[in-house]
Each structure stands twice: as structure tokens, then as C-alpha cells.
PDB file of N, CA, C and O in Angstrom:
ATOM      1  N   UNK A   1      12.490 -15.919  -8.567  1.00  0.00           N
ATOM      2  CA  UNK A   1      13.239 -16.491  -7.473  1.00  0.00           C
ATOM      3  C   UNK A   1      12.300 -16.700  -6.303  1.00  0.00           C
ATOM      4  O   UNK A   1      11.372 -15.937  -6.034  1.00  0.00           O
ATOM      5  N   UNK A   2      12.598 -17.736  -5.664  1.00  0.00           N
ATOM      6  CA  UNK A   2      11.220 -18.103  -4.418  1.00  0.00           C
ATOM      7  C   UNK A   2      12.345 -18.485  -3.406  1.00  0.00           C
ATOM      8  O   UNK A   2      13.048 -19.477  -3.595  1.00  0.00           O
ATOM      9  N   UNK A   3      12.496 -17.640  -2.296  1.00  0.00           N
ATOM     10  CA  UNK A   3      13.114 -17.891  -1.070  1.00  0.00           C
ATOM     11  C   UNK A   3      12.704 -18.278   0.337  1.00  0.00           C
ATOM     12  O   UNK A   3      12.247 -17.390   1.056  1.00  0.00           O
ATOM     13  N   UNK A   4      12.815 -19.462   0.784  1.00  0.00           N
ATOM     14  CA  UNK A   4      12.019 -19.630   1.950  1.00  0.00           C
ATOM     15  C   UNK A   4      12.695 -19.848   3.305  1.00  0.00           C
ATOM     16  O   UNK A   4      13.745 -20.433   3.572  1.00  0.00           O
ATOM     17  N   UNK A   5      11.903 -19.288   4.006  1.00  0.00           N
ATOM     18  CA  UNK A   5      11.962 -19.050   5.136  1.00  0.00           C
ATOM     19  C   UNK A   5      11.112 -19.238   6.404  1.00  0.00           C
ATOM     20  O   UNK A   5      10.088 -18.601   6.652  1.00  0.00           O
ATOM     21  N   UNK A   6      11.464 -19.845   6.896  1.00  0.00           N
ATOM     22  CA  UNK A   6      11.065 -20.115   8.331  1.00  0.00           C
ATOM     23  C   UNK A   6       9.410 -20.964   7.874  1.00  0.00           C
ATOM     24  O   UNK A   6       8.303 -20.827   8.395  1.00  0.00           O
ATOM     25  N   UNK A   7       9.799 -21.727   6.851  1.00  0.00           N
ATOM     26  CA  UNK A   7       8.685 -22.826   6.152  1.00  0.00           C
ATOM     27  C   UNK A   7       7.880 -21.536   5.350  1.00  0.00           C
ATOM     28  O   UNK A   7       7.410 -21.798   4.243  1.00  0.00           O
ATOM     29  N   UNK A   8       7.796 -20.830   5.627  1.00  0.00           N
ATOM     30  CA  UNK A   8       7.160 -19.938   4.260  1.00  0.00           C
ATOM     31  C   UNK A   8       8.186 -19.867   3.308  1.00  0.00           C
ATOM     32  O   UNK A   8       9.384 -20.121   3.442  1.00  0.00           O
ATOM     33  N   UNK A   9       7.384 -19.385   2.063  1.00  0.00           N
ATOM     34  CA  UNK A   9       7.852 -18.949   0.752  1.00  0.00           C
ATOM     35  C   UNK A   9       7.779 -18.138   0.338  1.00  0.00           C
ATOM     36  O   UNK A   9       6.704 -17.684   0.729  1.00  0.00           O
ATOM     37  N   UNK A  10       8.276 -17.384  -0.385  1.00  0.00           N
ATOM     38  CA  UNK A  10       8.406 -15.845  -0.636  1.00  0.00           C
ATOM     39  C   UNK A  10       9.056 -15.500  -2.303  1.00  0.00           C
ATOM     40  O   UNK A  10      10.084 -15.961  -2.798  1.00  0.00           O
ATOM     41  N   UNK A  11       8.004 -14.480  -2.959  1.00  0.00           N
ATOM     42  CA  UNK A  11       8.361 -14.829  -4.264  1.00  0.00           C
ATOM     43  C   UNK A  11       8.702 -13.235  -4.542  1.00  0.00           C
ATOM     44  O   UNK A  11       7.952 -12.305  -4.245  1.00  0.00           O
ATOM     45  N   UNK A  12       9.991 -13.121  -5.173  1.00  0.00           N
ATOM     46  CA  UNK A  12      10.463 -12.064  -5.715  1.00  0.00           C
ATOM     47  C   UNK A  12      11.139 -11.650  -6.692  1.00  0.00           C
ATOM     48  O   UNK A  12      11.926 -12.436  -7.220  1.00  0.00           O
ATOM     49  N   UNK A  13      11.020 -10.411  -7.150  1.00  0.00           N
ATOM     50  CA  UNK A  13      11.822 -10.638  -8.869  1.00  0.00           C
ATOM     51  C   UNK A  13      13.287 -10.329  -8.803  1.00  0.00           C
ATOM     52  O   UNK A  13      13.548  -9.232  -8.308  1.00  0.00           O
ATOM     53  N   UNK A  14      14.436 -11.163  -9.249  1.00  0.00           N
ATOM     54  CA  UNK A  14      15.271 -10.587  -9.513  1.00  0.00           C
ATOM     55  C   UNK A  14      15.669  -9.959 -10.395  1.00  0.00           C
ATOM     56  O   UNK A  14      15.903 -10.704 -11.347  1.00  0.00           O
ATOM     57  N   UNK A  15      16.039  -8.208 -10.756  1.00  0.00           N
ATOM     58  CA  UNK A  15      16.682  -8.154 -11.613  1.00  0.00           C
ATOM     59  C   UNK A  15      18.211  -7.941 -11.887  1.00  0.00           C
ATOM     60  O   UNK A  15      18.788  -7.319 -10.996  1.00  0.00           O
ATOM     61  N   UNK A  16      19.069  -8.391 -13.084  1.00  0.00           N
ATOM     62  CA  UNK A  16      19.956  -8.900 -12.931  1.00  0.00           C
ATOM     63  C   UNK A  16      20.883  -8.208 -13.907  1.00  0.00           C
ATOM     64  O   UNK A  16      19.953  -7.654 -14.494  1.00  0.00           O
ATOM     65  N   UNK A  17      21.757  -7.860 -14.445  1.00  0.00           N
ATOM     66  CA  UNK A  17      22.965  -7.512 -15.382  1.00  0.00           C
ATOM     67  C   UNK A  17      23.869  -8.159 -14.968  1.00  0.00           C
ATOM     68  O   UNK A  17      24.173  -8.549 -13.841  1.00  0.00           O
ATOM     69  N   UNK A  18      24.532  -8.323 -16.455  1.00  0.00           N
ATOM     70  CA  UNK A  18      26.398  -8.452 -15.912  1.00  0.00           C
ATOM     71  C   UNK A  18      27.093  -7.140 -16.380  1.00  0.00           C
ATOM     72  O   UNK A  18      26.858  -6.408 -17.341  1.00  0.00           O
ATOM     73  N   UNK A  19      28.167  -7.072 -15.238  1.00  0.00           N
ATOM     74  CA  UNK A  19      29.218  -6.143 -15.483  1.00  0.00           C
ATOM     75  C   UNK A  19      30.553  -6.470 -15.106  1.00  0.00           C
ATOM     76  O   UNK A  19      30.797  -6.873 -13.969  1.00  0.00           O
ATOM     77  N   UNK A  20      31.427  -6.328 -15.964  1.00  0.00           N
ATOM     78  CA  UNK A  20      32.679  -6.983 -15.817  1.00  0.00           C
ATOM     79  C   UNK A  20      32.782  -8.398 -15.684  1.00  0.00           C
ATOM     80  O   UNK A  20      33.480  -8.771 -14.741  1.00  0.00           O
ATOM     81  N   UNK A  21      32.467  -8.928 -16.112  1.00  0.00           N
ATOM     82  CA  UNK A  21      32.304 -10.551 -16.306  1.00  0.00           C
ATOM     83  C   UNK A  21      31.306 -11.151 -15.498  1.00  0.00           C
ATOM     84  O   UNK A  21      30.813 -12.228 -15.833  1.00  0.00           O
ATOM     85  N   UNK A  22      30.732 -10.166 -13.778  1.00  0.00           N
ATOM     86  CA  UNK A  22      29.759 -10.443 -12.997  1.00  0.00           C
ATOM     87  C   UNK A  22      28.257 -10.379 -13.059  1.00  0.00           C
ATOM     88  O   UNK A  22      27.627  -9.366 -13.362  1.00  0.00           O
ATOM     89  N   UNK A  23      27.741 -11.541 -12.749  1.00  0.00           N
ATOM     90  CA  UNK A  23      25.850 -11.132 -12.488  1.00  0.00           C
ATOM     91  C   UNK A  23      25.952 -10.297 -11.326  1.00  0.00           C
ATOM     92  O   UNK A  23      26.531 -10.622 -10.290  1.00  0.00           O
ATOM     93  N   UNK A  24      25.300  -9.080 -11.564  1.00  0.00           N
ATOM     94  CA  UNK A  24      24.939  -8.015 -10.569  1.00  0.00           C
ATOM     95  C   UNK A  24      23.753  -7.922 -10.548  1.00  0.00           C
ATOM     96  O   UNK A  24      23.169  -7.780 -11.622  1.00  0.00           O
ATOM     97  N   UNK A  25      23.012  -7.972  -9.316  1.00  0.00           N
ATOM     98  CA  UNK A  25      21.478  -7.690  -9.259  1.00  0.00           C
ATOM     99  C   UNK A  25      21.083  -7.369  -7.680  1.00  0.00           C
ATOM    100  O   UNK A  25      21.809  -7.404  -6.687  1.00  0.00           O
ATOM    101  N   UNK A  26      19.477  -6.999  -7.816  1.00  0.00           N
ATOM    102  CA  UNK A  26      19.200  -6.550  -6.853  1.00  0.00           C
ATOM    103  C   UNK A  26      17.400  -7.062  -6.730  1.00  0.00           C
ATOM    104  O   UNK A  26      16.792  -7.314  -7.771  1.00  0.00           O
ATOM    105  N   UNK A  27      16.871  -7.139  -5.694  1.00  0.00           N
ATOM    106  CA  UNK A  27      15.311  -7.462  -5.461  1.00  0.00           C
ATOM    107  C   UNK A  27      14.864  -6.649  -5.630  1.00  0.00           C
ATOM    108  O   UNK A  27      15.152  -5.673  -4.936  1.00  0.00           O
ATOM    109  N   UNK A  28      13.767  -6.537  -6.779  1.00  0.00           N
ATOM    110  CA  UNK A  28      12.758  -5.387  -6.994  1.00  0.00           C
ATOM    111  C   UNK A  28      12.029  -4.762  -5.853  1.00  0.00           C
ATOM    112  O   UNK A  28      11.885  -3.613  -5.435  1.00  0.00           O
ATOM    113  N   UNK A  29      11.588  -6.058  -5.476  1.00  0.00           N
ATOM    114  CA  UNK A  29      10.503  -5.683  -4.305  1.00  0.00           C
ATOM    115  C   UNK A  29      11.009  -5.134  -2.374  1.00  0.00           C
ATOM    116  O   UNK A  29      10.342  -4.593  -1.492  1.00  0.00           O
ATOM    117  N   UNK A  30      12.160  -5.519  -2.409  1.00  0.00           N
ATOM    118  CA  UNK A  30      13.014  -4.616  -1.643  1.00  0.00           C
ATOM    119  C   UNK A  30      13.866  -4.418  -1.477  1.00  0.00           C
ATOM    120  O   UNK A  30      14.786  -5.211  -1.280  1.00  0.00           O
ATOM    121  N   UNK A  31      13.908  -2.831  -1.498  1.00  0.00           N
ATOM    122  CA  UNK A  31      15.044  -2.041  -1.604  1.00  0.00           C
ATOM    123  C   UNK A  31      16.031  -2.281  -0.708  1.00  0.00           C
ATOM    124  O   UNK A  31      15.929  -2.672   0.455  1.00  0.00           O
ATOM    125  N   UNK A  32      17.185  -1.963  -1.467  1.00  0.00           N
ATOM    126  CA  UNK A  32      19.032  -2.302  -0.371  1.00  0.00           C
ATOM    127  C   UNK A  32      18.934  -3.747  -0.872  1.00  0.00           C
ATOM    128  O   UNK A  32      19.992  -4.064  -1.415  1.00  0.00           O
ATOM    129  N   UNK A  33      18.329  -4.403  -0.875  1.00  0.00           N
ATOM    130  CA  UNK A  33      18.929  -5.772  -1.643  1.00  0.00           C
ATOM    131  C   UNK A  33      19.637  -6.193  -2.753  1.00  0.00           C
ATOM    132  O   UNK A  33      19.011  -6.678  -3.695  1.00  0.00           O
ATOM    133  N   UNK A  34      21.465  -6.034  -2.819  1.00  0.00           N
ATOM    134  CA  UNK A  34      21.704  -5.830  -3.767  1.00  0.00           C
ATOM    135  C   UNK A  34      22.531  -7.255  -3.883  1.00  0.00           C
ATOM    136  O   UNK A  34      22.171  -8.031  -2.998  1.00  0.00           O
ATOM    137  N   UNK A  35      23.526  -7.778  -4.733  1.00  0.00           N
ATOM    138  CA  UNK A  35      24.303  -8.776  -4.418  1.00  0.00           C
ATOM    139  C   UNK A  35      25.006  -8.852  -6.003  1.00  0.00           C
ATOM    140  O   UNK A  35      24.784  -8.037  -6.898  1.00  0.00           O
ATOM    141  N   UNK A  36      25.844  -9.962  -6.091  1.00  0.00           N
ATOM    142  CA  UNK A  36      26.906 -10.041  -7.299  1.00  0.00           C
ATOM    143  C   UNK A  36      27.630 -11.285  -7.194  1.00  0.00           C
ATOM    144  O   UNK A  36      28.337 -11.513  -6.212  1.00  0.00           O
ATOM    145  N   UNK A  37      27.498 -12.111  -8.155  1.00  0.00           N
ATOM    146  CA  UNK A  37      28.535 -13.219  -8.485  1.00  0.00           C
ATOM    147  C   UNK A  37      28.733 -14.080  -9.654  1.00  0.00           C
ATOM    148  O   UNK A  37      27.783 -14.110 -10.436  1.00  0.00           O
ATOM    149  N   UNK A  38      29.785 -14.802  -9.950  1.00  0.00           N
ATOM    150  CA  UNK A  38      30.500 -15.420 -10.886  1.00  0.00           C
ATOM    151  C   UNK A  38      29.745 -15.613 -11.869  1.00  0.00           C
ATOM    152  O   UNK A  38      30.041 -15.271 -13.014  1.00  0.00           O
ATOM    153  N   UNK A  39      28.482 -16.287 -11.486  1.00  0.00           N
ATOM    154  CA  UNK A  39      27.494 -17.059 -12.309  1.00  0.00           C
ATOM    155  C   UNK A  39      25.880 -16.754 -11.702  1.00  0.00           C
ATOM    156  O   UNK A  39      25.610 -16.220 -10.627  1.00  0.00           O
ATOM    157  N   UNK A  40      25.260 -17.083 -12.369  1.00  0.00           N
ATOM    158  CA  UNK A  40      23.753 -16.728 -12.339  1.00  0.00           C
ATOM    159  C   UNK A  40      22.931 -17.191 -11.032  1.00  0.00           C
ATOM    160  O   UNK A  40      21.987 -16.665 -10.443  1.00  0.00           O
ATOM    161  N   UNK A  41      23.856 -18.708 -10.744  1.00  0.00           N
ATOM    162  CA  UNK A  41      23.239 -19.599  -9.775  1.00  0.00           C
ATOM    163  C   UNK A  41      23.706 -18.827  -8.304  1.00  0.00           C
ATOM    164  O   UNK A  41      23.094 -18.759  -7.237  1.00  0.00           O
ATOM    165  N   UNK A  42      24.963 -18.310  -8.677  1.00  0.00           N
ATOM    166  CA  UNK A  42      25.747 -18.059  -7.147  1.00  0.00           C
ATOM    167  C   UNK A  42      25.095 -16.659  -7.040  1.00  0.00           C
ATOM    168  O   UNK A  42      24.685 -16.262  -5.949  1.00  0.00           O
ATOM    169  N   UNK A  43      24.975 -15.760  -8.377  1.00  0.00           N
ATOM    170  CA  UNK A  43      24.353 -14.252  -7.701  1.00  0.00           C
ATOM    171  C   UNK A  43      23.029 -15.200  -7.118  1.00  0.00           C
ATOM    172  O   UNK A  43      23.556 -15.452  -6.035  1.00  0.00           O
ATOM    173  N   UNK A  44      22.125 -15.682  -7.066  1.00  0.00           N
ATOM    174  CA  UNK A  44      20.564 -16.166  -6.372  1.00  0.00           C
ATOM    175  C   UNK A  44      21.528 -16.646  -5.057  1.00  0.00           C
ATOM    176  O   UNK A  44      21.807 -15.786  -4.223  1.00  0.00           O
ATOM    177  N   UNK A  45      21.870 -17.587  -4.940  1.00  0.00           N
ATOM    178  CA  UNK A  45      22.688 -17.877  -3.688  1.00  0.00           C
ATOM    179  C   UNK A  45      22.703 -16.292  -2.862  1.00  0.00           C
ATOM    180  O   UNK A  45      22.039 -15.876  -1.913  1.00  0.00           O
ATOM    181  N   UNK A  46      23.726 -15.687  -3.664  1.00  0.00           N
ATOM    182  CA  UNK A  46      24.329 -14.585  -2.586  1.00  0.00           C
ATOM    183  C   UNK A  46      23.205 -13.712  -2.225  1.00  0.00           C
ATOM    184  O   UNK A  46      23.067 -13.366  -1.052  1.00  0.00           O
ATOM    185  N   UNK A  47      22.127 -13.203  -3.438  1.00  0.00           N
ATOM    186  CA  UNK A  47      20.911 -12.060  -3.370  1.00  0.00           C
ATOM    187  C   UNK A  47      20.123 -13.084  -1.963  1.00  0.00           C
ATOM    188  O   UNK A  47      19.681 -12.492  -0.978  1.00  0.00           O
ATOM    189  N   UNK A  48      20.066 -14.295  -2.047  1.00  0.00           N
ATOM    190  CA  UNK A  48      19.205 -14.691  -0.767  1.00  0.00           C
ATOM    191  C   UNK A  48      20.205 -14.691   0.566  1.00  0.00           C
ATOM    192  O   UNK A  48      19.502 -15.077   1.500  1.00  0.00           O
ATOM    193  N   UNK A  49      21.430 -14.443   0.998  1.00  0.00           N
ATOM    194  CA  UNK A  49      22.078 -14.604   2.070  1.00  0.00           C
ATOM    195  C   UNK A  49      21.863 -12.998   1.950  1.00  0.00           C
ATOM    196  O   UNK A  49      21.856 -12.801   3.165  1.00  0.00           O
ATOM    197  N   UNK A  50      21.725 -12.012   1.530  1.00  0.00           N
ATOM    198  CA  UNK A  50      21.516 -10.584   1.646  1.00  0.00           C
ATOM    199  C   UNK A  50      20.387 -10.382   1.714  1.00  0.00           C
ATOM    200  O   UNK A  50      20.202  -9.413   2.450  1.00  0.00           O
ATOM    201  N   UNK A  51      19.434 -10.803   1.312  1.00  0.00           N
ATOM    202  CA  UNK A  51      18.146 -11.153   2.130  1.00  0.00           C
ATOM    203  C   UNK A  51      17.868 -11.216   3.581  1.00  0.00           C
ATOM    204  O   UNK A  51      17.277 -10.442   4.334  1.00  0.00           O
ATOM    205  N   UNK A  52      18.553 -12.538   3.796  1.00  0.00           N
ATOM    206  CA  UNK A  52      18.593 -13.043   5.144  1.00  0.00           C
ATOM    207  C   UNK A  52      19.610 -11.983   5.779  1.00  0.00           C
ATOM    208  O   UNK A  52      18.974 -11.707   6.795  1.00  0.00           O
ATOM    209  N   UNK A  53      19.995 -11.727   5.801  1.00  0.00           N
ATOM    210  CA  UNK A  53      20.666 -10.783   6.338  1.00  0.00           C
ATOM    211  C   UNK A  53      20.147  -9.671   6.877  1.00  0.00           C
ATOM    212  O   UNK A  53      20.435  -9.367   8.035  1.00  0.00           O
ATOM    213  N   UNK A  54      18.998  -8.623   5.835  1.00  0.00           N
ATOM    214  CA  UNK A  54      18.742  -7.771   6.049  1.00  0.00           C
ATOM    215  C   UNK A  54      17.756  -7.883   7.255  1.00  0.00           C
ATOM    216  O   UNK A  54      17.695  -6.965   8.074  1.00  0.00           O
ATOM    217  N   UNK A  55      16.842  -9.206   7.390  1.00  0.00           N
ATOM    218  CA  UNK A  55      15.942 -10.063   7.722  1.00  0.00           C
ATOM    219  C   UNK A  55      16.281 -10.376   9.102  1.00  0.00           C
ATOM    220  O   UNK A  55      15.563 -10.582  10.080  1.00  0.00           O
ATOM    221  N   UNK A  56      16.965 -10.369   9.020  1.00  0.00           N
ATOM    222  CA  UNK A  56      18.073 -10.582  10.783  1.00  0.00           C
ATOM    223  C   UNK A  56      18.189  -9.445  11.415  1.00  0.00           C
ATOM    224  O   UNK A  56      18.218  -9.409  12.645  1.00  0.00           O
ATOM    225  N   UNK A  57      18.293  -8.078  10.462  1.00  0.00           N
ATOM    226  CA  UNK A  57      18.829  -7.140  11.081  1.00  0.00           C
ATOM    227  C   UNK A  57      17.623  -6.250  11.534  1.00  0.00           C
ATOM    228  O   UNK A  57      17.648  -5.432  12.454  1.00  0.00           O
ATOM    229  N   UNK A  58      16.239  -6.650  10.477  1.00  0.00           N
ATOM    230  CA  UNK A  58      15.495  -5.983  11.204  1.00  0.00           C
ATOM    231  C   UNK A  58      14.472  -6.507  12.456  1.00  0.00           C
ATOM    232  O   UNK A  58      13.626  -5.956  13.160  1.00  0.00           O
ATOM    233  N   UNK A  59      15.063  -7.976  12.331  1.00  0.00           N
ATOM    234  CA  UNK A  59      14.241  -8.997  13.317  1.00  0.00           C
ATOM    235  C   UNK A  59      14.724  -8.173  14.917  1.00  0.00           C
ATOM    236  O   UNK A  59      13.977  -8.083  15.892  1.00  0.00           O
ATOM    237  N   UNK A  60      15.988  -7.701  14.843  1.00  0.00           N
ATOM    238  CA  UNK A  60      17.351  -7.100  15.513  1.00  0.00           C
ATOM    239  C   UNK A  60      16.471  -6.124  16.343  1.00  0.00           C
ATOM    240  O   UNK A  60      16.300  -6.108  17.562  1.00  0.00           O
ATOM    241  N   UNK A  61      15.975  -5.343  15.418  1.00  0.00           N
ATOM    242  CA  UNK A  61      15.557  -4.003  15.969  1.00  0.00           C
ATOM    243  C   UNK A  61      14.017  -4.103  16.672  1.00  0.00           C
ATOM    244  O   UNK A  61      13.427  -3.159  17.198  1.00  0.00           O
ATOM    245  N   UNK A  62      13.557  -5.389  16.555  1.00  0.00           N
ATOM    246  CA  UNK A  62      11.665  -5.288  16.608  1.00  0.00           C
ATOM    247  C   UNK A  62      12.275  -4.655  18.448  1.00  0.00           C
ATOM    248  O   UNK A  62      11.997  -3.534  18.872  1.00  0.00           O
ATOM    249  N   UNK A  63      12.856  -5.390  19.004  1.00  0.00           N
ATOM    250  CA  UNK A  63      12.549  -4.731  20.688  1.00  0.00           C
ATOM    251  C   UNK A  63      13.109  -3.224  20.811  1.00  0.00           C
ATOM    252  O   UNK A  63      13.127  -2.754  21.949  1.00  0.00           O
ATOM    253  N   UNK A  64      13.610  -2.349  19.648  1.00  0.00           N
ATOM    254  CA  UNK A  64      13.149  -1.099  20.073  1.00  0.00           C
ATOM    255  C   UNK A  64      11.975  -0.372  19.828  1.00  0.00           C
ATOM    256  O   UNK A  64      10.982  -0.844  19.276  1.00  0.00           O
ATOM    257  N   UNK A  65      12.088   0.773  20.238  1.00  0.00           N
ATOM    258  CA  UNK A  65      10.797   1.165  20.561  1.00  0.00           C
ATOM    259  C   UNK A  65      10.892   2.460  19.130  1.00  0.00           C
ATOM    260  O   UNK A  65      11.670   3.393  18.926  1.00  0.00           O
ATOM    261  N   UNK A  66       9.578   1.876  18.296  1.00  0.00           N
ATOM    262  CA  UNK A  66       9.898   3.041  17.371  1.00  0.00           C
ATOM    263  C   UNK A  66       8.803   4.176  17.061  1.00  0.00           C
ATOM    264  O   UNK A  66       7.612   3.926  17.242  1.00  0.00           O
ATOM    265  N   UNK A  67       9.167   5.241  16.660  1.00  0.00           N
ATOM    266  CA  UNK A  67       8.334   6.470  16.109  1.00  0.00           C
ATOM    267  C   UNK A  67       7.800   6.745  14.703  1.00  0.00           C
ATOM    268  O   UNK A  67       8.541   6.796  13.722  1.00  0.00           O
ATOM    269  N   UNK A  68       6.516   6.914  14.656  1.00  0.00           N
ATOM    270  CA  UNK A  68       6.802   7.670  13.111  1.00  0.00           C
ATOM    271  C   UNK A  68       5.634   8.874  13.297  1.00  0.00           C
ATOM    272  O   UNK A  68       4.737   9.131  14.100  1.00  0.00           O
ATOM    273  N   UNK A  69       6.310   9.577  11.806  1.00  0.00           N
ATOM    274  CA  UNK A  69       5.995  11.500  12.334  1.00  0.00           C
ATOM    275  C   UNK A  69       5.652  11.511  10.529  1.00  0.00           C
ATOM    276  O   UNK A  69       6.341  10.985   9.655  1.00  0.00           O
ATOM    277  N   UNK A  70       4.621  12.136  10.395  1.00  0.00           N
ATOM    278  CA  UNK A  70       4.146  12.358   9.104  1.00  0.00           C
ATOM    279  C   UNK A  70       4.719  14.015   9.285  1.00  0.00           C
ATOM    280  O   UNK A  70       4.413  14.816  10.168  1.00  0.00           O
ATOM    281  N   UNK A  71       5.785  14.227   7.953  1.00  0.00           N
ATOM    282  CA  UNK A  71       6.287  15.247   7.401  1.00  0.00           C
ATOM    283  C   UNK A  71       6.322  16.170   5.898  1.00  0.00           C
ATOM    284  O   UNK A  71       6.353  15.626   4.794  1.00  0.00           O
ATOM    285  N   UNK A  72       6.312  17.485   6.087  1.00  0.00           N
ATOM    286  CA  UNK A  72       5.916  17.784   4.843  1.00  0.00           C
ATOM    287  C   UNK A  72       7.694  18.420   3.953  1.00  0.00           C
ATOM    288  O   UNK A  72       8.591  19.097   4.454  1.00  0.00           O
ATOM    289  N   UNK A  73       7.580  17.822   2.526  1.00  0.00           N
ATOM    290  CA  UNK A  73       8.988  18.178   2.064  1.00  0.00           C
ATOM    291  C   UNK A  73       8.611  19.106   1.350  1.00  0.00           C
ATOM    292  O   UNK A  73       7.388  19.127   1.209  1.00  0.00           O
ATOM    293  N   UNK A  74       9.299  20.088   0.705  1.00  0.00           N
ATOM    294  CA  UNK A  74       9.137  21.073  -0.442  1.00  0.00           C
ATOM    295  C   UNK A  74      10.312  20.560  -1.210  1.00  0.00           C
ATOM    296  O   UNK A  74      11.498  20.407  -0.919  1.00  0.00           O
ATOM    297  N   UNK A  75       9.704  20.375  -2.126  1.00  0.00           N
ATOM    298  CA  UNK A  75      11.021  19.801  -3.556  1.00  0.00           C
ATOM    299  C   UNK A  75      10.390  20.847  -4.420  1.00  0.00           C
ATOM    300  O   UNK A  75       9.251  21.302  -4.515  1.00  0.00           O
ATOM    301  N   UNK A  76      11.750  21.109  -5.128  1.00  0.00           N
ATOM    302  CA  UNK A  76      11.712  22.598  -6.094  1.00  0.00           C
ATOM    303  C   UNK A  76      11.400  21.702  -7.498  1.00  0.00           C
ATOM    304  O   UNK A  76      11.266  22.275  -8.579  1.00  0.00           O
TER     305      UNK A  76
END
């Protein structure tokens, strides 16, 4: 799937199942991108408006001001 934006292009994998009569899928390459519809053509439709979406939301956030803190986990 190649989605473009703002005159760039952008190439990503979809992967895809059906369940319950629906294409369900999600973008490999980033995560929370999930989407679902009738047919094969409309899940690509919908997986790129959830794209754009997410794309908006983090365009949203660039004027706050952010932190990051390197942390240590203990997993058993």
C-alpha cells in the first residue's frame, strides 16, 4: 500500500484477515493503526483515513513541550 501525503509517498505493509465477513487489518510499520471494511479496497481506504488521522493528531501535539527519561523495568 503507498499513501501519500503532503506530495510525498509513503510505503507500508498492510496486513490483513477477514473476520466475520470483514477485511480487518492493521500497518505493520505503525503501531495503533488498525481499520476494517466490507471489501479489500474500502479496508485500504479506511487503514489510510486512520493513518491520517493519527497524523493529525500527532501534528496536534508538536507545540507541546515534551520529555523523555530513560527507565529501568524489571520483568520477572
Amino acid at each position: 500500500m503507498i499513501y501519500e501525503c503532503h506530495s510525498m509517498k509513503h510505503q507500508f505493509t498492510l496486513e490483513f484477515w477477514q473476520d466475520d465477513g470483514w477485511y480487518v487489518g492493521k500497518l505493520q510499520e505503525i503501531p495503533g493503526v488498525f481499520s476494517q471494511g466490507e471489501t479489500l479496497a474500502e479496508l485500504e481506504e479506511n487503514i489510510a483515513d486512520a493513518y491520517r488521522c493519527l497524523s493529525e493528531d500527532a501534528r496536534g501535539d508538536v507545540h507541546q513541550q515534551t520529555q523523555t527519561k530513560s527507565i529501568f523495568l524489571e520483568i520477572a
